[in-house]
C-alpha positions in Angstrom: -183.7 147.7 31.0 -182.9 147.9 27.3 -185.4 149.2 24.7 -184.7 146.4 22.0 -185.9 142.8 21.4 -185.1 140.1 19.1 -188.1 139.3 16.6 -188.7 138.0 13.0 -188.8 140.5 10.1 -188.9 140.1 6.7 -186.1 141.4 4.2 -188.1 144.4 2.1 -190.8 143.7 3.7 -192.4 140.9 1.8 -190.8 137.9 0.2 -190.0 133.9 0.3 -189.6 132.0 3.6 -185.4 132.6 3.1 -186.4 136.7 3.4 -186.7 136.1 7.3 -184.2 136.6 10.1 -184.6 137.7 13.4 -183.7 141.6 14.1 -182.3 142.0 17.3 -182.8 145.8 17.5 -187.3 145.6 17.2 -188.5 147.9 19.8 -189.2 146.4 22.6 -193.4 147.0 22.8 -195.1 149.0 25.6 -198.4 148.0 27.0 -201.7 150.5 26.8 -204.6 150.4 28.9 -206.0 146.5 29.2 -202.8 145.0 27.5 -199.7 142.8 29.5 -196.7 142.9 28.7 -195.5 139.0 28.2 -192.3 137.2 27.5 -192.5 134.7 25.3 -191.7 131.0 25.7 -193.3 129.6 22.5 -195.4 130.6 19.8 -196.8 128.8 17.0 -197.1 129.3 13.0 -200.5 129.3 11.1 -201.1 128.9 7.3 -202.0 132.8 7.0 -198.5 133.5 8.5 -197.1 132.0 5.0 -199.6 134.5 3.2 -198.7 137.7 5.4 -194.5 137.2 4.7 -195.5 137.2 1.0 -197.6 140.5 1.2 -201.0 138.3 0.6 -203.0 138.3 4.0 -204.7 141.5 4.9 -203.7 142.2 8.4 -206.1 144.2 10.5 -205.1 148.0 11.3 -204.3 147.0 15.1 -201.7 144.2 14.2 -197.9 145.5 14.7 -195.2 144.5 11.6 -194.0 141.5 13.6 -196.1 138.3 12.5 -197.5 135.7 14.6 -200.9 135.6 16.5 -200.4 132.7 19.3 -198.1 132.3 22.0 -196.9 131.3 25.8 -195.2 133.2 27.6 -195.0 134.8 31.2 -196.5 138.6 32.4 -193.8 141.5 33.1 -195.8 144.1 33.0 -199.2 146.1 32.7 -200.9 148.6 30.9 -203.1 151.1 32.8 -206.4 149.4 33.1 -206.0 145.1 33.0 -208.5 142.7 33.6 -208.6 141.1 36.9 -207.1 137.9 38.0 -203.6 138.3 36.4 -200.8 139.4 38.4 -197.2 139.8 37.2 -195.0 136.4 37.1 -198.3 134.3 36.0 -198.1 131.7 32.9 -200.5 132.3 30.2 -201.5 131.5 26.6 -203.3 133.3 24.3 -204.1 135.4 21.0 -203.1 138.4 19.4 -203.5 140.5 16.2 -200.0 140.4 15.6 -196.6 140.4 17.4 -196.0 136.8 18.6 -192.5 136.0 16.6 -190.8 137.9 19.2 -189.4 138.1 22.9 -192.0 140.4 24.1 -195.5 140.9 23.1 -198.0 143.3 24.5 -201.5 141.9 23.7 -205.1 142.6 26.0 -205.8 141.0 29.0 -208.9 139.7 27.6 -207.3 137.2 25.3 -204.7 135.4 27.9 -205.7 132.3 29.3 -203.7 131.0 32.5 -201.5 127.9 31.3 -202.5 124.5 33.1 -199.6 123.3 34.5 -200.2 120.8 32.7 -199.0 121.8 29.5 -196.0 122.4 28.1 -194.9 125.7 26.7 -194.6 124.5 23.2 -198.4 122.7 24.2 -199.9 125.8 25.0 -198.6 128.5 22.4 -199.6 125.8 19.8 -203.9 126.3 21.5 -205.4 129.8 20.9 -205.7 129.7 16.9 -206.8 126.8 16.0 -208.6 125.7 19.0 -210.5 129.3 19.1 -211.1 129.3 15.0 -212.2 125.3 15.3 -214.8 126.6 17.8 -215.7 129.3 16.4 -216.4 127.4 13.4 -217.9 124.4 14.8 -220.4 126.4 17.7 -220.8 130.0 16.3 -221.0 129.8 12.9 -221.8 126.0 12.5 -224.6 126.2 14.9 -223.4 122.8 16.1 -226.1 120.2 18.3 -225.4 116.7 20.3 -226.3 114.5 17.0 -225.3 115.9 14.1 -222.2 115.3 11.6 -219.6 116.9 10.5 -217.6 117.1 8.0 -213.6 118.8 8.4 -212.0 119.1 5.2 -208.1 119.4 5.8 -208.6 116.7 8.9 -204.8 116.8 9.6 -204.6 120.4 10.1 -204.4 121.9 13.4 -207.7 123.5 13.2 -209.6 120.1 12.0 -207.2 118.0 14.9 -209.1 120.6 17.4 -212.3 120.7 15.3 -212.5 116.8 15.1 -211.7 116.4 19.1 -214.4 119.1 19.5 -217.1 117.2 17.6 -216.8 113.8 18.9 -216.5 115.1 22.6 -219.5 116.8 22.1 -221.9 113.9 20.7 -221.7 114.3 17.0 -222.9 111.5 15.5 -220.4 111.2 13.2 -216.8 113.2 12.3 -215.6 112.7 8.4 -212.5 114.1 7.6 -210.4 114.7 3.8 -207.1 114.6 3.7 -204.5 114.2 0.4 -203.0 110.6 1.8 -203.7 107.4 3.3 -201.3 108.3 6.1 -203.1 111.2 7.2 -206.6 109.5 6.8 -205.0 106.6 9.0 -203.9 109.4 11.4 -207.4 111.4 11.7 -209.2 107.5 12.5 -206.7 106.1 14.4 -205.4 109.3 16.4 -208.3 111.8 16.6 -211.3 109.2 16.2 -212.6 110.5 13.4 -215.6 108.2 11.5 -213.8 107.8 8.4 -211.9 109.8 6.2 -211.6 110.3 2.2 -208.3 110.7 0.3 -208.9 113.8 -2.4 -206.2 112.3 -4.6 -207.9 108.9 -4.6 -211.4 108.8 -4.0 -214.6 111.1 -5.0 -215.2 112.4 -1.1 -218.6 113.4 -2.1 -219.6 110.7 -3.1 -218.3 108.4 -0.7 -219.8 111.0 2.6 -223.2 110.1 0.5 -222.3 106.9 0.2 -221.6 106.8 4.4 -224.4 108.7 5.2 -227.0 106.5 3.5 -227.4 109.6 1.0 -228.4 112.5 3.4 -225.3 113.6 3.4 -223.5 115.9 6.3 -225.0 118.7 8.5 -221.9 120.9 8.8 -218.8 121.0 7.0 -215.7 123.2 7.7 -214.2 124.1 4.4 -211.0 125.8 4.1 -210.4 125.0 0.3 -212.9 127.2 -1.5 -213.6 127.2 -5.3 -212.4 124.0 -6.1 -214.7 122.3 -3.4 -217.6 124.3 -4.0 -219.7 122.3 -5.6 -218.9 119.1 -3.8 -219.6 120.6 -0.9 -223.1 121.2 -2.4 -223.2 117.8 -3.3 -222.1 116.1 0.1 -224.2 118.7 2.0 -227.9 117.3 3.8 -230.8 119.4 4.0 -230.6 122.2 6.5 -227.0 122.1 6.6 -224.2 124.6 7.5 -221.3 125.2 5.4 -218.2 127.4 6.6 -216.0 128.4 5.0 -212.6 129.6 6.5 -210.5 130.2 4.1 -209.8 129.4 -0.3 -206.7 127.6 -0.5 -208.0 125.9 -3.7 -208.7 129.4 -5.6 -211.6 132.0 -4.5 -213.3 132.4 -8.1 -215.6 129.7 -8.9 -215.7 128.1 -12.4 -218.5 129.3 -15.0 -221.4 126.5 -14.6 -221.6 125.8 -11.1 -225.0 125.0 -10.6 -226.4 126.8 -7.4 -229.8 125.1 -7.3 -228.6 122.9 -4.0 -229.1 126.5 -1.9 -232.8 126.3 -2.7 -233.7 122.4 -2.7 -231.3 121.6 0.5 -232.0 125.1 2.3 -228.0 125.2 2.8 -226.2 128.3 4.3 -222.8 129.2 3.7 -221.3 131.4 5.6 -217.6 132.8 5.6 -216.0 133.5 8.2 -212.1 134.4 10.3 -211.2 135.1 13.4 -208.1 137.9 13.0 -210.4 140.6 11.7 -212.9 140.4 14.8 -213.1 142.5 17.9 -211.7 141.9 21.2 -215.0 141.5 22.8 -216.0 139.0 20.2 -213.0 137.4 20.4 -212.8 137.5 24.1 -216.1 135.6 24.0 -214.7 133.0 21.7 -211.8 133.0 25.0 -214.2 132.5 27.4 -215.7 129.4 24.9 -212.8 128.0 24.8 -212.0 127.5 28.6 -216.1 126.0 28.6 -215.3 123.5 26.1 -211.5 122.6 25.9 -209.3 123.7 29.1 -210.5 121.2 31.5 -210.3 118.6 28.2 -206.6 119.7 27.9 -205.9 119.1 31.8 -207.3 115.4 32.0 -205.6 114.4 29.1 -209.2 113.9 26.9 -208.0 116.6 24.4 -204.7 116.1 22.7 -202.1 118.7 21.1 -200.3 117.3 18.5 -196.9 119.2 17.9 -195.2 117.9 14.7 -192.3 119.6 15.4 -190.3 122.4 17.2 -187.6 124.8 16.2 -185.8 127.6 18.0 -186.4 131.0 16.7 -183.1 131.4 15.0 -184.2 128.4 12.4 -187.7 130.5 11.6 -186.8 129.8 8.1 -187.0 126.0 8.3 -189.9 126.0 10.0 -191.6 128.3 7.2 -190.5 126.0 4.4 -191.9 123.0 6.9 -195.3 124.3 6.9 -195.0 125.1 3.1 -194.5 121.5 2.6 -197.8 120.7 3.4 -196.1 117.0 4.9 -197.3 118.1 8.7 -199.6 116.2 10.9 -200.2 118.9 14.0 -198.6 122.3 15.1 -195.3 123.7 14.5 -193.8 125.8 17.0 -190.8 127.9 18.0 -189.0 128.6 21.2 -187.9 132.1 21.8 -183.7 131.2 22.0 
């Protein structure tokens, strides 16, 4: 059995989406202790995947130089110690610091989930990101309750399509979403269910979630924007409420003059947060939330995966510049070819 594997790499290690290819001489990785050893069907493509290939995202010291952190695939092989109820030959899903653009992966047992027959490769490898980070936010950090609102900025990212599926299932009272057009609003309604939804290019969305909430305003919102939201998000916030932020795709230095005096009048928390950068147990926990709240809800149909598109591995480039065009509704995903 050969040593190498095909994989994407990076010309000089850090560039523009055309610096990728697929090397077919990576070493093939070998599983330690808890890990499998899985060959990959699928995996799917995340925003910080755009910021690692440019040098930008701090990986954490466990994550291998191949990118990609979600994936399907089928168990080969074992490591020494492996958590029961796997066996070679089974389907699975699941999450990894690093290594998923590839034909082989060896990630811990403790972050595989077996794949419903129910869903489709390109389904499943397209799940343990942004359904995992959407419940992290939305349970963990968000403290979320039957009755409350929320509010996902981004609402026709994958992490707010699992986020806003997530909050209605679960009794919020109301789900608001942003989004920069009509088409995406219309999407997020129609689609997902949200309340309503607030074009940033068009419309003041703090004002108008005041303006739908009777002025109280919202009792989480998931915020992936940072600086340039900042204050709205003060503004749009009720009393008591949770703000999390995931991420500061609008800038992470805030403008002189921001007025912090909501923090004290609303008794608001903000609270930052990822999921990469956490350890297995506390992601295997997040795991084991996720089969609670969403596996059954992805076998009866209730929950919905919306893939906007898939590419074989060979066209990784296109599928980088697709996600850089910020034009997608859902997951993009790649098939190991």
């Amino acid at each position: 059995m050969t040593n190498k594997m095909k994989a994407v790499a990076i010309r000089n290690g850090k560039g523009p989406s055309d610096a990728l290819f697929v090397d077919n001489d990576t070493p093939k990785p070998t599983p330690k202790a808890s890990d499998a050893l899985v060959k990959i069907k699928a995996f799917g493509l995340n925003r910080m995947d755009l910021l690692e290939r440019e040098g930008k995202y701090p990986k954490p010291p466990q994550a291998p130089e191949t990118m990609g952190v979600e994936f399907s695939g089928v168990i080969e092989a074992f490591g020494s110690n492996p958590e029961r109820g796997f066996k070679v030959g089974d389907e699975v899903f699941g999450l990894a610091y690093g290594g998923a653009y590839a034909e082989y992966i060896a990630v811990s047992t403790h972050m595989l989930i077996h794949k419903p027959k129910e869903l489709s490769w390109e389904q499943a490898a397209g799940v343990p990101e942004t359904w995992i980070t959407a419940t992290q936010a939305l349970y963990l950090v968000g403290e979320f309750e039957p009755g409350k609102t929320v509010l996902w900025h981004a609402g026709a990212s994958s992490v707010s399509i699992a986020g806003v599926q997530l909050s209605r299932r679960d009794g919020a009272a109301a789900v608001y979403v942003t989004a920069g057009s009509d088409d995406k609003i219309d999407f997020c309604v129609k689609e997902l269910g949200a309340t309503a939804g607030f074009n940033y290019h068009t419309q003041d969305w703090a004002e108008e979630i005041l303006n739908a909430t009777g002025g109280k305003g919202v009792d989480i919102i998931i915020d992936f924007i940072g600086a340039n939201y900042f204050s709205d998000n003060l503004k749009a916030a009720a009393r008591d409420a949770r703000i999390v932020n995931l991420a500061c795709l609008g800038g992470a230095v805030l403008p002189a003059g921001v007025n912090i005096w909501h923090f004290v009048m609303k008794r608001l928390r903000f609270e930052g947060s990822s999921l990469r950068s956490r350890d297995l147990e506390y992601q295997g926990k997040l795991r084991d939330s996720l089969l609670e709240h969403a596996l059954p809800k992805f076998v009866d149909g209730t929950f919905k995966i919306f893939v906007e598109r898939v590419f074989p591995m060979s066209h990784i480039v296109d599928a980088h510049k697709l996600m850089e065009s910020n034009q997608t509704k859902g997951k993009i995903i790649c098939i190991v070819d």
